[in-house]
Residue frames relative to the residue before (quaternion, step in Angstrom):
aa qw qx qy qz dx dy dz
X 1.0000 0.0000 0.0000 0.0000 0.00 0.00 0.00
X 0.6175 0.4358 -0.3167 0.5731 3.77 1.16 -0.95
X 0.6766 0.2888 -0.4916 0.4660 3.68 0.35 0.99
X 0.2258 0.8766 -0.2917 0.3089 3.30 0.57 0.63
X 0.2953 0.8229 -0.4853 0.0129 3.70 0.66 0.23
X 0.4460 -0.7260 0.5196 0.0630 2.90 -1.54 1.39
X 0.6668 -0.3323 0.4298 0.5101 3.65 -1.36 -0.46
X 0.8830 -0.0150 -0.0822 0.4618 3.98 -1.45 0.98
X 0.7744 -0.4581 0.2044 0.3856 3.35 1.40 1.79
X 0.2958 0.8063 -0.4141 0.3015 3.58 1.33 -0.46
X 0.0756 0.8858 -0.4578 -0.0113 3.53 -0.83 0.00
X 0.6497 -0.6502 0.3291 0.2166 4.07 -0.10 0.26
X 0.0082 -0.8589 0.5116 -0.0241 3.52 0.63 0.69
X 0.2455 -0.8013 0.5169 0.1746 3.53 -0.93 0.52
X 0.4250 -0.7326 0.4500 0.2832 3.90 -0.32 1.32
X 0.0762 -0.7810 0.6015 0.1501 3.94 0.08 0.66
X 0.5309 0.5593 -0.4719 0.4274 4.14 0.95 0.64
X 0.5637 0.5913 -0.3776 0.4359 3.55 1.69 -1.05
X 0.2045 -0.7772 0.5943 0.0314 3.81 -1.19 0.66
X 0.1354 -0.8327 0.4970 0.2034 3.85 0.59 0.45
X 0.2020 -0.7124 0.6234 0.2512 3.18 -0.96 0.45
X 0.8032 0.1808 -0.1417 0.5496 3.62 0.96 -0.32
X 0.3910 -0.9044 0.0730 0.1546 3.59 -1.16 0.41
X 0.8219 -0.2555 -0.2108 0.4634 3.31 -0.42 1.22
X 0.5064 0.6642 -0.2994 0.4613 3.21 1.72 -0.55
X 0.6320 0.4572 -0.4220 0.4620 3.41 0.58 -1.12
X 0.6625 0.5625 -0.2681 0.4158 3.75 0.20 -1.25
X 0.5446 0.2699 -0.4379 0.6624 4.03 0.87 -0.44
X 0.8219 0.2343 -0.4925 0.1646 3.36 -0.80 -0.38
X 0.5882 0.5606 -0.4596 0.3586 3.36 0.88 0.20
X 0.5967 0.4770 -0.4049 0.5024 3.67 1.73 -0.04
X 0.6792 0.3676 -0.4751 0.4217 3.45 0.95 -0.14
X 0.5092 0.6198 -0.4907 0.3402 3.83 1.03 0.16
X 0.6805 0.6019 -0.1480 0.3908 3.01 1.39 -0.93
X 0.4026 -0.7410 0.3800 0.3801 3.17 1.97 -0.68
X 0.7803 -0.1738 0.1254 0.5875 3.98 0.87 -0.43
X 0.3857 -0.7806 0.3939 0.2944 3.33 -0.46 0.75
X 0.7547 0.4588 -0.4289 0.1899 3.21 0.99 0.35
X 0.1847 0.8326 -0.3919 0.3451 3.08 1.73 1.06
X 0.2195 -0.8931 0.3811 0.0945 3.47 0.62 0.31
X 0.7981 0.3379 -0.1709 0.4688 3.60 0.92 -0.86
X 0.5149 0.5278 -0.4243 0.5256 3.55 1.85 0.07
X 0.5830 0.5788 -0.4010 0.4054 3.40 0.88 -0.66
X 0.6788 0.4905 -0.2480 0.4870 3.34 0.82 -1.48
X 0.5227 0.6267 -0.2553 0.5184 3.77 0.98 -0.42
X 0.8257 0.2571 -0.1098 0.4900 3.42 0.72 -1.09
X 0.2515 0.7554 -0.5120 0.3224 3.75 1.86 0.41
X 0.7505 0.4379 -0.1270 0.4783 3.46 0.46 -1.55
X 0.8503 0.4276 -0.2069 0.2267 3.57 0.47 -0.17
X 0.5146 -0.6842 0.2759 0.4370 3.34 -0.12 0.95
X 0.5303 -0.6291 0.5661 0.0502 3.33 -1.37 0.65
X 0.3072 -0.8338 0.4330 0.1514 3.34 -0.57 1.32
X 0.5160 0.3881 -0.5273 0.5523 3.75 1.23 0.60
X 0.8616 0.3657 0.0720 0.3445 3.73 -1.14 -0.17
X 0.2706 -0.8570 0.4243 0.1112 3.34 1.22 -0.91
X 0.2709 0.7654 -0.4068 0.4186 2.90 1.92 0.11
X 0.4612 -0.6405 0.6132 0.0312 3.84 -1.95 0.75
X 0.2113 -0.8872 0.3810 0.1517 3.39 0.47 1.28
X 0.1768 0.8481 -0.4713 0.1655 4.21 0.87 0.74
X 0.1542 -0.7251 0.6536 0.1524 3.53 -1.14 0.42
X 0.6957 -0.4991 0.4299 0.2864 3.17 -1.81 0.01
X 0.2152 -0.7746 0.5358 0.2580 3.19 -0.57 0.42
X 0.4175 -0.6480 0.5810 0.2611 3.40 -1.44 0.88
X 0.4596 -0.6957 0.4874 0.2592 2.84 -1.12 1.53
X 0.6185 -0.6733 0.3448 0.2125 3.26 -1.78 0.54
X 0.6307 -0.6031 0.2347 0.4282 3.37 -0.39 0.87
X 0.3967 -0.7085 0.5199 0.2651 4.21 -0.71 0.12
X 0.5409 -0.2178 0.5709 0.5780 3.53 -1.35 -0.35
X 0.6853 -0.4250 0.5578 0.1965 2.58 -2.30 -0.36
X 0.1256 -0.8609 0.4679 0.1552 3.72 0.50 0.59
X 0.2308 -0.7016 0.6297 0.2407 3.54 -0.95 0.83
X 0.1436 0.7941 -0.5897 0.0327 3.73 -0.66 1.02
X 0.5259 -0.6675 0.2828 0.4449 3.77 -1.13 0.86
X 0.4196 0.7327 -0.4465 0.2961 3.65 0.82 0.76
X 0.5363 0.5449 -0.1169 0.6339 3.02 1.62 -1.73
X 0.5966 0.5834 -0.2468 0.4928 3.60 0.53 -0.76
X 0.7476 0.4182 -0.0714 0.5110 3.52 0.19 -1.25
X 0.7770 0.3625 -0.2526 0.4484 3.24 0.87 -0.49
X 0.5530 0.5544 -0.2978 0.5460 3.11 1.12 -0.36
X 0.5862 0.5151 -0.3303 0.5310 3.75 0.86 -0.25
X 0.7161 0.3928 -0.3024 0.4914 3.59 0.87 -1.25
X 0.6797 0.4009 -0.4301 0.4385 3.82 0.98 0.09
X 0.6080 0.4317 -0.4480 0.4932 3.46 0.81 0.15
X 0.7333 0.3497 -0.4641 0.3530 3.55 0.78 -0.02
X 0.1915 0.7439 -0.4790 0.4249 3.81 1.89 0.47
X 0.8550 0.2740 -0.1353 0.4190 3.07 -0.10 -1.85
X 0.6590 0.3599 -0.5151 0.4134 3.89 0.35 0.15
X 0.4830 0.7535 -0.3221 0.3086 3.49 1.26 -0.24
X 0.4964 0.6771 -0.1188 0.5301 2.69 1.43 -2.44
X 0.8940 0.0061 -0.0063 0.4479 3.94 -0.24 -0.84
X 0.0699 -0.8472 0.5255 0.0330 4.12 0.64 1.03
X 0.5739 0.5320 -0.4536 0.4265 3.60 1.13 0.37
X 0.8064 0.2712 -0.1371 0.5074 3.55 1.29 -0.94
X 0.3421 0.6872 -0.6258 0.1382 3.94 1.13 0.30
X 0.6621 0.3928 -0.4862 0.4134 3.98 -0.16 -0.08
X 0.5657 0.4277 -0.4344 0.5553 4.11 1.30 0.74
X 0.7621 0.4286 -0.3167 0.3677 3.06 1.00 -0.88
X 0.5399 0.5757 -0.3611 0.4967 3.74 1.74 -0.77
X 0.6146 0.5390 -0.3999 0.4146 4.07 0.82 -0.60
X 0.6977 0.4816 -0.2677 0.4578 3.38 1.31 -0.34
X 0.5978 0.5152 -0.2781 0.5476 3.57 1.01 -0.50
X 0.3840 -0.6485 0.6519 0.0843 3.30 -1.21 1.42
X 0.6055 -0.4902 0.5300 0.3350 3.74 -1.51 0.09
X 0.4988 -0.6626 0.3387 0.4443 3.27 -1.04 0.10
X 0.3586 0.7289 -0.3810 0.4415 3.40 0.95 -0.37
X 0.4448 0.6348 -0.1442 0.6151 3.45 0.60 -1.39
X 0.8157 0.3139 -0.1127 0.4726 3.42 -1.08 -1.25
X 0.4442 0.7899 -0.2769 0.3195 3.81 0.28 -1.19
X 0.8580 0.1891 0.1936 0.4365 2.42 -0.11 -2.47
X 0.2660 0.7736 -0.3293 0.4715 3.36 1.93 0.36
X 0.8319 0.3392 -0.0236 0.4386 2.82 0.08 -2.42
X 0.4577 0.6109 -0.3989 0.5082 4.13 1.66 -0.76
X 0.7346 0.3154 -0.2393 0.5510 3.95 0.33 -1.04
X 0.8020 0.1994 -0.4699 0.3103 3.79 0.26 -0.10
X 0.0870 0.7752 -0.6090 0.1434 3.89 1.27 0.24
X 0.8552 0.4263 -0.1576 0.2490 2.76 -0.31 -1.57
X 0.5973 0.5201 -0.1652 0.5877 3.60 1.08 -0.65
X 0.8423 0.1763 -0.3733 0.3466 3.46 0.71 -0.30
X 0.5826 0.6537 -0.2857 0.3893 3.14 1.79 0.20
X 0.3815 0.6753 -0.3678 0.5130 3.05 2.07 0.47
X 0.6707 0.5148 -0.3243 0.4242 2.99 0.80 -1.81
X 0.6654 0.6105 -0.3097 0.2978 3.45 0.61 -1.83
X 0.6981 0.5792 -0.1977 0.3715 3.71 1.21 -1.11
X 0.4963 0.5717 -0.2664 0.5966 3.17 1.84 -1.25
X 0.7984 0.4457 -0.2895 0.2831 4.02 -0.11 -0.99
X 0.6373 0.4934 -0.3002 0.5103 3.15 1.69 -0.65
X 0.3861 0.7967 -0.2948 0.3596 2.98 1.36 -0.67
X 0.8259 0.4115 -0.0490 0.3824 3.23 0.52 -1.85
Protein backbone atom coordinates (compact mmCIF):
# COMPACT_ATOMS: atom_id res chain seq x y z
CA UNK A 1 0.00 0.00 0.00
CA UNK A 2 3.09 2.44 0.95
CA UNK A 3 3.81 2.29 -2.81
CA UNK A 4 0.88 3.66 -3.88
CA UNK A 5 0.64 6.99 -5.61
CA UNK A 6 -2.24 9.07 -5.29
CA UNK A 7 -3.71 12.32 -6.93
CA UNK A 8 -1.09 15.74 -6.35
CA UNK A 9 1.81 13.02 -5.55
CA UNK A 10 0.03 12.07 -2.28
CA UNK A 11 0.91 8.79 -1.03
CA UNK A 12 -0.11 6.23 1.99
CA UNK A 13 1.76 6.15 5.11
CA UNK A 14 1.40 3.35 7.49
CA UNK A 15 0.59 4.37 11.41
CA UNK A 16 3.24 1.93 13.11
CA UNK A 17 1.27 3.06 16.76
CA UNK A 18 -2.16 1.54 15.18
CA UNK A 19 -2.48 -2.26 16.55
CA UNK A 20 -5.44 -4.11 14.76
CA UNK A 21 -7.30 -6.22 16.58
CA UNK A 22 -8.97 -7.58 13.50
CA UNK A 23 -8.06 -7.93 9.83
CA UNK A 24 -7.64 -5.42 7.35
CA UNK A 25 -10.77 -6.57 5.80
CA UNK A 26 -12.94 -5.96 8.66
CA UNK A 27 -11.72 -2.19 8.77
CA UNK A 28 -12.48 -1.71 4.72
CA UNK A 29 -15.77 -2.73 5.17
CA UNK A 30 -16.55 -0.47 7.69
CA UNK A 31 -15.03 2.42 5.29
CA UNK A 32 -17.08 1.29 2.59
CA UNK A 33 -20.17 1.32 5.08
CA UNK A 34 -19.26 4.54 5.85
CA UNK A 35 -18.92 5.53 2.21
CA UNK A 36 -15.24 7.33 2.41
CA UNK A 37 -13.05 7.21 5.06
CA UNK A 38 -12.94 10.56 5.49
CA UNK A 39 -16.33 10.81 6.92
CA UNK A 40 -15.51 10.56 10.35
CA UNK A 41 -18.78 10.38 12.31
CA UNK A 42 -20.19 7.36 10.09
CA UNK A 43 -17.23 5.53 10.92
CA UNK A 44 -17.56 6.39 14.55
CA UNK A 45 -21.29 5.30 14.08
CA UNK A 46 -20.30 2.08 12.64
CA UNK A 47 -17.58 1.35 15.77
CA UNK A 48 -20.37 -0.37 17.73
CA UNK A 49 -21.94 -2.20 15.06
CA UNK A 50 -21.69 -5.43 13.79
CA UNK A 51 -20.19 -5.82 10.47
CA UNK A 52 -21.60 -7.60 7.63
CA UNK A 53 -18.33 -9.72 6.77
CA UNK A 54 -17.39 -11.90 9.87
CA UNK A 55 -19.57 -10.22 12.29
CA UNK A 56 -16.67 -8.91 13.71
CA UNK A 57 -16.91 -5.34 16.23
CA UNK A 58 -14.97 -2.65 14.70
CA UNK A 59 -12.99 -1.18 18.30
CA UNK A 60 -9.56 0.21 18.78
CA UNK A 61 -7.17 0.53 21.52
CA UNK A 62 -7.18 3.06 23.59
CA UNK A 63 -4.09 5.17 24.27
CA UNK A 64 -3.32 4.91 27.59
CA UNK A 65 -3.53 8.03 29.66
CA UNK A 66 -0.77 10.11 30.29
CA UNK A 67 0.86 9.73 34.22
CA UNK A 68 2.34 12.20 36.69
CA UNK A 69 5.73 12.70 36.08
CA UNK A 70 7.64 9.69 37.39
CA UNK A 71 10.97 10.16 39.07
CA UNK A 72 12.90 6.99 37.81
CA UNK A 73 16.81 6.12 38.17
CA UNK A 74 16.91 6.63 34.39
CA UNK A 75 15.56 10.23 34.36
CA UNK A 76 17.89 10.57 37.24
CA UNK A 77 20.99 9.28 35.61
CA UNK A 78 20.47 11.17 32.84
CA UNK A 79 20.15 14.23 34.12
CA UNK A 80 23.57 13.79 35.85
CA UNK A 81 25.18 12.78 32.46
CA UNK A 82 23.96 16.32 31.23
CA UNK A 83 25.38 18.15 33.92
CA UNK A 84 28.52 16.37 33.46
CA UNK A 85 28.22 17.52 29.35
CA UNK A 86 28.04 20.98 30.28
CA UNK A 87 31.08 21.19 32.72
CA UNK A 88 32.83 19.17 30.14
CA UNK A 89 31.54 21.30 27.14
CA UNK A 90 33.58 24.37 28.77
CA UNK A 91 36.80 22.85 31.17
CA UNK A 92 37.88 26.46 31.67
CA UNK A 93 34.60 27.51 33.46
CA UNK A 94 33.12 24.10 35.21
CA UNK A 95 33.31 25.65 38.87
CA UNK A 96 30.76 28.61 36.89
CA UNK A 97 29.12 26.19 35.28
CA UNK A 98 28.69 23.67 38.62
CA UNK A 99 27.42 27.08 40.69
CA UNK A 100 24.71 27.01 38.27
CA UNK A 101 23.47 23.48 38.29
CA UNK A 102 20.98 22.47 40.97
CA UNK A 103 21.03 18.71 42.43
CA UNK A 104 18.89 16.33 41.17
CA UNK A 105 16.48 16.28 43.76
CA UNK A 106 16.10 19.97 43.08
CA UNK A 107 15.41 19.34 39.40
CA UNK A 108 12.93 16.30 40.22
CA UNK A 109 10.71 18.26 42.02
CA UNK A 110 11.03 20.96 39.23
CA UNK A 111 9.89 18.80 36.43
CA UNK A 112 6.83 17.06 39.26
CA UNK A 113 5.39 20.89 39.56
CA UNK A 114 5.81 21.68 35.87
CA UNK A 115 4.06 18.24 34.47
CA UNK A 116 1.11 19.47 34.53
CA UNK A 117 1.53 22.80 32.71
CA UNK A 118 3.41 21.32 30.10
CA UNK A 119 1.05 18.68 29.33
CA UNK A 120 -1.58 21.26 28.86
CA UNK A 121 0.42 23.28 26.69
CA UNK A 122 1.55 20.02 24.76
CA UNK A 123 -2.38 19.12 24.36
CA UNK A 124 -3.34 22.72 23.29
CA UNK A 125 -0.54 22.62 20.24
CA UNK A 126 -1.64 19.39 18.96
CA UNK A 127 -4.78 20.47 19.34
CA UNK A 128 -4.38 23.29 16.88
Amino acid sequence: MGALELPLGMGIERDILFEGEYPLSVYAQAARTAGTDRDRRTIAACRGRRLATGGAVMRFRRWPRPTTCEDTPRKRAAYLRKQHCECESLPLFTAIVQVHQHDVETEMAQRAERWGEDERNSRTARAA
